[in-house]
Backbone as JSON Lines, residues from 0, in Angstrom:
{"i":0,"aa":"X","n":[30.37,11.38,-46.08],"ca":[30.28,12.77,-46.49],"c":[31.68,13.28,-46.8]}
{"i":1,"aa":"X","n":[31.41,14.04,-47.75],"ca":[33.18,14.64,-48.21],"c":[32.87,16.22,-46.96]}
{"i":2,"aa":"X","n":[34.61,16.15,-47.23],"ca":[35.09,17.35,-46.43],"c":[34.3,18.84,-46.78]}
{"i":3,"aa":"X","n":[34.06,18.68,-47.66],"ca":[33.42,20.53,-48.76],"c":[31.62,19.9,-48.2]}
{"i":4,"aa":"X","n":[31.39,18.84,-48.48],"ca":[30.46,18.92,-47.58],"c":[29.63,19.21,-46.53]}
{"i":5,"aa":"X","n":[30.88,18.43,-45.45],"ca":[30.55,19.21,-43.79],"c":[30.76,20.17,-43.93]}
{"i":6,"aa":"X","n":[31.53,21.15,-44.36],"ca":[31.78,22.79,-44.78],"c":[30.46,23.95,-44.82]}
{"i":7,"aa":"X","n":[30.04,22.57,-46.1],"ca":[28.68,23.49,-46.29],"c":[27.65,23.64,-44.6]}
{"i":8,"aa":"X","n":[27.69,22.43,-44.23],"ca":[26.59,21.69,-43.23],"c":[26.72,22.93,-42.21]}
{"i":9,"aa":"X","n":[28.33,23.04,-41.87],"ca":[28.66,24.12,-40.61],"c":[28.56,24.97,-41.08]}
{"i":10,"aa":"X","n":[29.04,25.91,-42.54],"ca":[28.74,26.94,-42.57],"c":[28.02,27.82,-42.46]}
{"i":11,"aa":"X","n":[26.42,26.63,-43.03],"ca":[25.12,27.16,-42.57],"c":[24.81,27.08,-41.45]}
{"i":12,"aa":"X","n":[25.04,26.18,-40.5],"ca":[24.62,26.29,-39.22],"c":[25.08,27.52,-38.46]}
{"i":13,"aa":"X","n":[26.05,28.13,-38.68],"ca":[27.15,29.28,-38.06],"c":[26.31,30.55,-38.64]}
{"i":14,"aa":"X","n":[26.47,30.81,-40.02],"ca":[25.37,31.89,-40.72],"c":[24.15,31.87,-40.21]}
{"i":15,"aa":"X","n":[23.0,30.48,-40.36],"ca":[21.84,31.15,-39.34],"c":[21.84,31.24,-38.11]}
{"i":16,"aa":"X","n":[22.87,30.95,-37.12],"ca":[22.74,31.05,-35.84],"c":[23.1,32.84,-36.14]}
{"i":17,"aa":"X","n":[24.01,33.5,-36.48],"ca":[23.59,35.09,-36.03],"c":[22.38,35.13,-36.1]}
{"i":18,"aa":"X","n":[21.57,34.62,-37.19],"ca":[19.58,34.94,-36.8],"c":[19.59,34.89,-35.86]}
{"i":19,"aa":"X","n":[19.56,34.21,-34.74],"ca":[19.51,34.08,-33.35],"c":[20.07,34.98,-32.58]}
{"i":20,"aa":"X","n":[20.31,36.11,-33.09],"ca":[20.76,37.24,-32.22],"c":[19.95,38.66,-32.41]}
{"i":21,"aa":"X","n":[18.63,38.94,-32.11],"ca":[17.87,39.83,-32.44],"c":[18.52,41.31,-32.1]}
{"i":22,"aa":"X","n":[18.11,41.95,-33.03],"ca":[18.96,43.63,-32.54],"c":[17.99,44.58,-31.36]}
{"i":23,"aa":"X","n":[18.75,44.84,-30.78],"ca":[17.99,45.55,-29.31],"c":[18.23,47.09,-29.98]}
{"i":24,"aa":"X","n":[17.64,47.85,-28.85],"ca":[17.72,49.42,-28.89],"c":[19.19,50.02,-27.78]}
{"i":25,"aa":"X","n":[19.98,49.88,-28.76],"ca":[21.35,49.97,-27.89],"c":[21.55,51.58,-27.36]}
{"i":26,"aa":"X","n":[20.46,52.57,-27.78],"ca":[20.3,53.73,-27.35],"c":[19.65,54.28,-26.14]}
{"i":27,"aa":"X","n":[19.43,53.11,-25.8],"ca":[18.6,53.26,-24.56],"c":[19.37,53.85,-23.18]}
{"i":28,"aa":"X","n":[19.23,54.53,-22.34],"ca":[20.09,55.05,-21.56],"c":[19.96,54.09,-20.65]}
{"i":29,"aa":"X","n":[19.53,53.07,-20.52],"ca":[20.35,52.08,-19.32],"c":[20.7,50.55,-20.09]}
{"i":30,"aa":"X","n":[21.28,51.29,-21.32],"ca":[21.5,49.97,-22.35],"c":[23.32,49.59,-21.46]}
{"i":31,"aa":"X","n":[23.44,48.31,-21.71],"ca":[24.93,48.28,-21.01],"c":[25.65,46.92,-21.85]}
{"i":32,"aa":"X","n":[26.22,47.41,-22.98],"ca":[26.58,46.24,-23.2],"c":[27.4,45.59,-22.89]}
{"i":33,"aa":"X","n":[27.95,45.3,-21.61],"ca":[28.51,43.9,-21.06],"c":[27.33,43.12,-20.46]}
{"i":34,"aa":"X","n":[26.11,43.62,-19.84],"ca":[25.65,43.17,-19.52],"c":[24.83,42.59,-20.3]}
{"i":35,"aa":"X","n":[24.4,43.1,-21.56],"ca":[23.61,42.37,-22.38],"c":[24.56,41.81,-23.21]}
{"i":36,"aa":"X","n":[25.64,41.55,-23.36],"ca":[26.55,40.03,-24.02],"c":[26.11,39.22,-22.82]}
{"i":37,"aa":"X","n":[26.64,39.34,-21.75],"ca":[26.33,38.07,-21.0],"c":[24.65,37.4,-20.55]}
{"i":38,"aa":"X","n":[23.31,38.68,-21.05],"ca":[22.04,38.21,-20.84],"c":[22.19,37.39,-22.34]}
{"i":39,"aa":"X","n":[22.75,38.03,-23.53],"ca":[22.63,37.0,-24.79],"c":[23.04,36.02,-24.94]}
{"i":40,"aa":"X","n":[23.9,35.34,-24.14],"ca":[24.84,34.36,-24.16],"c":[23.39,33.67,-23.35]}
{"i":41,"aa":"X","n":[23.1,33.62,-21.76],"ca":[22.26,33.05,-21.24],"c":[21.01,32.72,-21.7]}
{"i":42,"aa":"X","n":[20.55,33.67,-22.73],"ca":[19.24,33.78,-23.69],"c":[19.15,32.65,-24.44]}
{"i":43,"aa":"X","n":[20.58,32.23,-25.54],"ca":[20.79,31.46,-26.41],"c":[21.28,30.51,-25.5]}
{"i":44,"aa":"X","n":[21.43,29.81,-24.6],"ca":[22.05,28.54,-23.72],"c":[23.34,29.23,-24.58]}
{"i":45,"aa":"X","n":[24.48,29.77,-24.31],"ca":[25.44,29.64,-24.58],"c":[25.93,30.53,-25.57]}
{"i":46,"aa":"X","n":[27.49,30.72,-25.78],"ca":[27.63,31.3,-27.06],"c":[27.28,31.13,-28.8]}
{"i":47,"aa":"X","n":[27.78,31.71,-29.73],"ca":[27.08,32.01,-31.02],"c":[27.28,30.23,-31.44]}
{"i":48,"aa":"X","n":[28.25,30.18,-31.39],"ca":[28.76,28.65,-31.7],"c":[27.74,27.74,-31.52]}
{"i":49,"aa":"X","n":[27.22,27.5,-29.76],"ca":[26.47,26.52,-28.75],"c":[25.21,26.84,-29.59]}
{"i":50,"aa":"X","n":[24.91,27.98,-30.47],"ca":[23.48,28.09,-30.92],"c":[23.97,27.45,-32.1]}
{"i":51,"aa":"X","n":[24.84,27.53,-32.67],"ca":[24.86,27.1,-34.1],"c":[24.68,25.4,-33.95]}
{"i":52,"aa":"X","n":[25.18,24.56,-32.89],"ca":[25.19,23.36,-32.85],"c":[23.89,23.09,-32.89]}
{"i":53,"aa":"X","n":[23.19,23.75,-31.82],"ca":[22.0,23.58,-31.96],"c":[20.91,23.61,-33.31]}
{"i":54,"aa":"X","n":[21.15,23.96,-34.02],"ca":[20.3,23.59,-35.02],"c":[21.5,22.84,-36.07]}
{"i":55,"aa":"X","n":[22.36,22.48,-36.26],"ca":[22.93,21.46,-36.45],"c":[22.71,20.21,-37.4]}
{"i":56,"aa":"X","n":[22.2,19.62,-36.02],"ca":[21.28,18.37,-36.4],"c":[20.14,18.41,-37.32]}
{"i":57,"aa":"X","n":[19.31,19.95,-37.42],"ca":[18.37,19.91,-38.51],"c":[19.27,19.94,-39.39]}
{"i":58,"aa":"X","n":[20.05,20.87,-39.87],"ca":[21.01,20.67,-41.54],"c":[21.53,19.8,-41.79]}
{"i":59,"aa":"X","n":[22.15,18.82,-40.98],"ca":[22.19,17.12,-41.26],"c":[21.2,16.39,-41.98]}
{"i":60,"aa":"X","n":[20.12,16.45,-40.8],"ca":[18.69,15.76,-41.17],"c":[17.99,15.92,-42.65]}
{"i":61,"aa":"X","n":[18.39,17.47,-42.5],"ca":[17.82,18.3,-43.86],"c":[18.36,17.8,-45.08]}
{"i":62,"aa":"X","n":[20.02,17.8,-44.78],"ca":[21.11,17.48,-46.12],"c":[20.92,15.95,-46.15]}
{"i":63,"aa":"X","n":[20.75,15.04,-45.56],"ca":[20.36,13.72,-45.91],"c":[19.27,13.31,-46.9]}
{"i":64,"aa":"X","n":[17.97,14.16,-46.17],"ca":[16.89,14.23,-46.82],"c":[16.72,14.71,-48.24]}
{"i":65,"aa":"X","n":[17.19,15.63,-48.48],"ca":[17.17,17.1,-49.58],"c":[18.39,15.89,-50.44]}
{"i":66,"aa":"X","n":[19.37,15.12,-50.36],"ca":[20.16,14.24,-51.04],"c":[19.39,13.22,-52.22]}
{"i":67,"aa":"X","n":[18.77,12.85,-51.07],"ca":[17.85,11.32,-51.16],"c":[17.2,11.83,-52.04]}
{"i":68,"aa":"X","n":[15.82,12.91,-51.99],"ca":[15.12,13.68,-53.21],"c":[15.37,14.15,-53.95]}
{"i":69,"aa":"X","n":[16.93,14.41,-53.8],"ca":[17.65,15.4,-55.39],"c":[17.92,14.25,-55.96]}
{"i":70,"aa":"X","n":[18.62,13.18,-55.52],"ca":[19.13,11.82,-56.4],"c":[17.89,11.18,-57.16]}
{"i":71,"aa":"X","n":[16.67,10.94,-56.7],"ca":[15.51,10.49,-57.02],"c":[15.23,10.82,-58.28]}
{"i":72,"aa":"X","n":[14.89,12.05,-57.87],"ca":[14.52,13.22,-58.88],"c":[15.55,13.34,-60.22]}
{"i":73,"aa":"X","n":[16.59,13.65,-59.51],"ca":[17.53,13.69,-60.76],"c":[17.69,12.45,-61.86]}
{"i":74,"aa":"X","n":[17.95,11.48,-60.93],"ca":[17.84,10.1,-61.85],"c":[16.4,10.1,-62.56]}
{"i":75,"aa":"X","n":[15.61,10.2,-62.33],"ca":[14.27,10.38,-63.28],"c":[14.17,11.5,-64.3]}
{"i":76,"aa":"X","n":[14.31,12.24,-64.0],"ca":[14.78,13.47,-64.93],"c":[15.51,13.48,-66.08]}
{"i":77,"aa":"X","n":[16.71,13.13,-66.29],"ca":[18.33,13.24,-66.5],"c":[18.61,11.74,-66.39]}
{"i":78,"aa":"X","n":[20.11,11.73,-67.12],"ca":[20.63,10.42,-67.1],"c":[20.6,9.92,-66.1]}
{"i":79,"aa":"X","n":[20.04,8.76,-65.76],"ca":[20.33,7.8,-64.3],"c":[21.71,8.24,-63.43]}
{"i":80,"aa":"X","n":[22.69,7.76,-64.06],"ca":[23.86,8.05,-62.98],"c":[24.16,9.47,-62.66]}
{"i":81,"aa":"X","n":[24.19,10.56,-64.03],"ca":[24.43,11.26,-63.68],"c":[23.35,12.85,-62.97]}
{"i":82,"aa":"X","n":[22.55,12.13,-63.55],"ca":[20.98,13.19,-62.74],"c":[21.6,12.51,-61.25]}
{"i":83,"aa":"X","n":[21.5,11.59,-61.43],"ca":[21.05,10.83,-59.61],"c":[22.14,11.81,-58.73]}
{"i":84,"aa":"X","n":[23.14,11.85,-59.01],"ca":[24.36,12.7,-58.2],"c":[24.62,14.02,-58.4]}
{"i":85,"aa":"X","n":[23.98,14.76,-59.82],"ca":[23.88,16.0,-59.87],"c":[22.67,16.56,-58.75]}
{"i":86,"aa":"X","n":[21.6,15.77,-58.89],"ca":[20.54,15.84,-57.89],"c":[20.54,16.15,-56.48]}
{"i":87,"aa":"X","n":[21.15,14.93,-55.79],"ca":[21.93,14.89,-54.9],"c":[22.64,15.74,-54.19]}
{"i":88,"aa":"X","n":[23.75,15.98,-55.02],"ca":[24.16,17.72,-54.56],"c":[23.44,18.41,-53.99]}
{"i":89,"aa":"X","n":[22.6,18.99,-55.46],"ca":[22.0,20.11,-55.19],"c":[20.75,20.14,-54.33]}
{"i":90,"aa":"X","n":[20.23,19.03,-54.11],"ca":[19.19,18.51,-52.73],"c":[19.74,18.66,-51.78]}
{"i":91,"aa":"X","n":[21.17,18.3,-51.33],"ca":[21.52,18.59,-49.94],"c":[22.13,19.71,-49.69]}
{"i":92,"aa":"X","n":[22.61,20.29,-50.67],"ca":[22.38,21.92,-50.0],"c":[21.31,22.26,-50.1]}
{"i":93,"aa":"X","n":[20.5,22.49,-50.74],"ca":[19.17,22.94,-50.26],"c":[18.93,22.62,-48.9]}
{"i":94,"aa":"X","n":[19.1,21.13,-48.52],"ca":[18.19,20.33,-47.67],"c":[18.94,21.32,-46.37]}
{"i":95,"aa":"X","n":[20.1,21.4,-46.69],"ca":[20.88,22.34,-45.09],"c":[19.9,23.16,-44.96]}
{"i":96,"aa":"X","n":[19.97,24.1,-45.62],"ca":[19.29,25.32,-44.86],"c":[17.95,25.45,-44.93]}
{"i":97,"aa":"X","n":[16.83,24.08,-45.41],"ca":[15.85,24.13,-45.26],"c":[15.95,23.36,-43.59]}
{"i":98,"aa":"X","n":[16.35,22.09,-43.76],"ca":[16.33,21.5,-42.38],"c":[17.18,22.68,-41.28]}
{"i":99,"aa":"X","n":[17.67,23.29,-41.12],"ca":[18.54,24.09,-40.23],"c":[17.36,25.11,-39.72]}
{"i":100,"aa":"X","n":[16.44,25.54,-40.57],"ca":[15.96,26.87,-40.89],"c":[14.6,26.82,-39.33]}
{"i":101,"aa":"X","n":[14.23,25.54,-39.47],"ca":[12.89,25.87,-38.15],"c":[13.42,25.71,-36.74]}
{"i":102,"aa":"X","n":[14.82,25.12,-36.36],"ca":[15.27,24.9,-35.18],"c":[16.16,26.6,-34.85]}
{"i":103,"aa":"X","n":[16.32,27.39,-36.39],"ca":[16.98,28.55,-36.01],"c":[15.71,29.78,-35.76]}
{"i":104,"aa":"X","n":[14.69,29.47,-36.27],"ca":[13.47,30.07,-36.17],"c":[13.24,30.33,-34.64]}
{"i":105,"aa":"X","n":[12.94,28.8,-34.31],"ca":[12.3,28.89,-32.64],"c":[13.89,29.15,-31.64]}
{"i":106,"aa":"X","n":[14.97,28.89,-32.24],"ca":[15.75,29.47,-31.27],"c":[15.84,31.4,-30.88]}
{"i":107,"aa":"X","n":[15.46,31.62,-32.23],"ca":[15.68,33.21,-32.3],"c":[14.32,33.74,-31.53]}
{"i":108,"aa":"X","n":[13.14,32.57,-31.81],"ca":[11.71,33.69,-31.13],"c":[12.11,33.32,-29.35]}
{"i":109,"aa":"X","n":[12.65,32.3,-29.07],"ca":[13.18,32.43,-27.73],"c":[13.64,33.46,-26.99]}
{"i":110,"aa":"X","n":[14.79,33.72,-27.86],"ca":[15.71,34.17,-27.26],"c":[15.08,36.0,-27.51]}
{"i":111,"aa":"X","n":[14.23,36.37,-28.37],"ca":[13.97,37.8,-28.51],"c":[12.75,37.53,-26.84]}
{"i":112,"aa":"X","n":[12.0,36.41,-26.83],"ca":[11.05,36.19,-25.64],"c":[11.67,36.47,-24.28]}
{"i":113,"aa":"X","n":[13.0,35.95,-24.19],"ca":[13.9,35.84,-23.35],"c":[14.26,37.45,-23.01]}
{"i":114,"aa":"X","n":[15.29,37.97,-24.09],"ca":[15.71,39.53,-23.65],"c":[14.59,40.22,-23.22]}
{"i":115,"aa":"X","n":[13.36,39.97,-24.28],"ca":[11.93,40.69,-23.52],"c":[11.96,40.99,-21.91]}
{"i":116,"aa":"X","n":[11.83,39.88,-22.11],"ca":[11.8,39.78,-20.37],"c":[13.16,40.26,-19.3]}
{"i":117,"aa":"X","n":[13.83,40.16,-20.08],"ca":[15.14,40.82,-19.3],"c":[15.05,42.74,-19.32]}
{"i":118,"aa":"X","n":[13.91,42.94,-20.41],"ca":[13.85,44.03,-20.0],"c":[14.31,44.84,-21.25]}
{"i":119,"aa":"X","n":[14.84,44.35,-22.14],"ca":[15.55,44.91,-23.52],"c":[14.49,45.56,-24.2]}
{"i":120,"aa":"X","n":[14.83,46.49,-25.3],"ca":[13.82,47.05,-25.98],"c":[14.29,46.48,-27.45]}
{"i":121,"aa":"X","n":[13.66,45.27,-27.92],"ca":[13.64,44.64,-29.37],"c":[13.35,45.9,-30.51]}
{"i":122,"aa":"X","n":[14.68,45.71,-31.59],"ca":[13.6,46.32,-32.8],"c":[13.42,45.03,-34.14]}
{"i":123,"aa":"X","n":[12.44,45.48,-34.61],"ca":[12.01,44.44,-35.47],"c":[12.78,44.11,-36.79]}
């Protein structure tokens, strides 16, 4: 993988992990935010980062995948060599933030399940 590559891979992982941070009702008169940084941190196993790793491995998985089908595709399409790697490309970015997208899903319905229960008032 080239360097502008992994770029992409983390960038998306970092961008949908804020998904993973649902907005509360910070108006609430026993809202406290030190205490709810440190229930969000425990919500998400960890800070913004520790969530972003976490889905990770799907935008890998994803950008491998989404590669393999853009090259396919493209080479059938378009000139062999050069469909196959224009393809490619543009399959594995796609493939990031499709593969990234269901591990940031169920981390975020967690973690809104989680503050629930801590007592937070979610807005949608």
């Amino acid at each position: 993988m080239t360097r502008s590559h992994n770029f992409v891979i983390i960038s998306a992982a970092i961008l949908l992990a804020g998904c993973a941070s649902p907005t509360v009702d910070t108006t609430a008169p026993t809202f406290d935010e030190t205490k709810y940084t440190a229930d969000l941190d425990t919500c998400r196993g960890g800070s913004a980062l520790n969530a972003a790793m976490h889905g990770l491995g799907g935008a890998v998985i994803g950008s491998v995948i989404g590669a393999a089908e853009g090259a396919y595709h493209g080479a059938i399409a378009g000139d062999a060599p050069e469909g196959a790697f224009i393809g490619a490309i543009a399959g594995s970015v796609v493939g990031v933030f499709v593969g990234a997208y269901k591990p940031f899903q169920e981390q975020e319905q967690s973690v809104r399940q989680c503050l629930s229960q801590k007592g937070y008032v979610l807005e949608l």
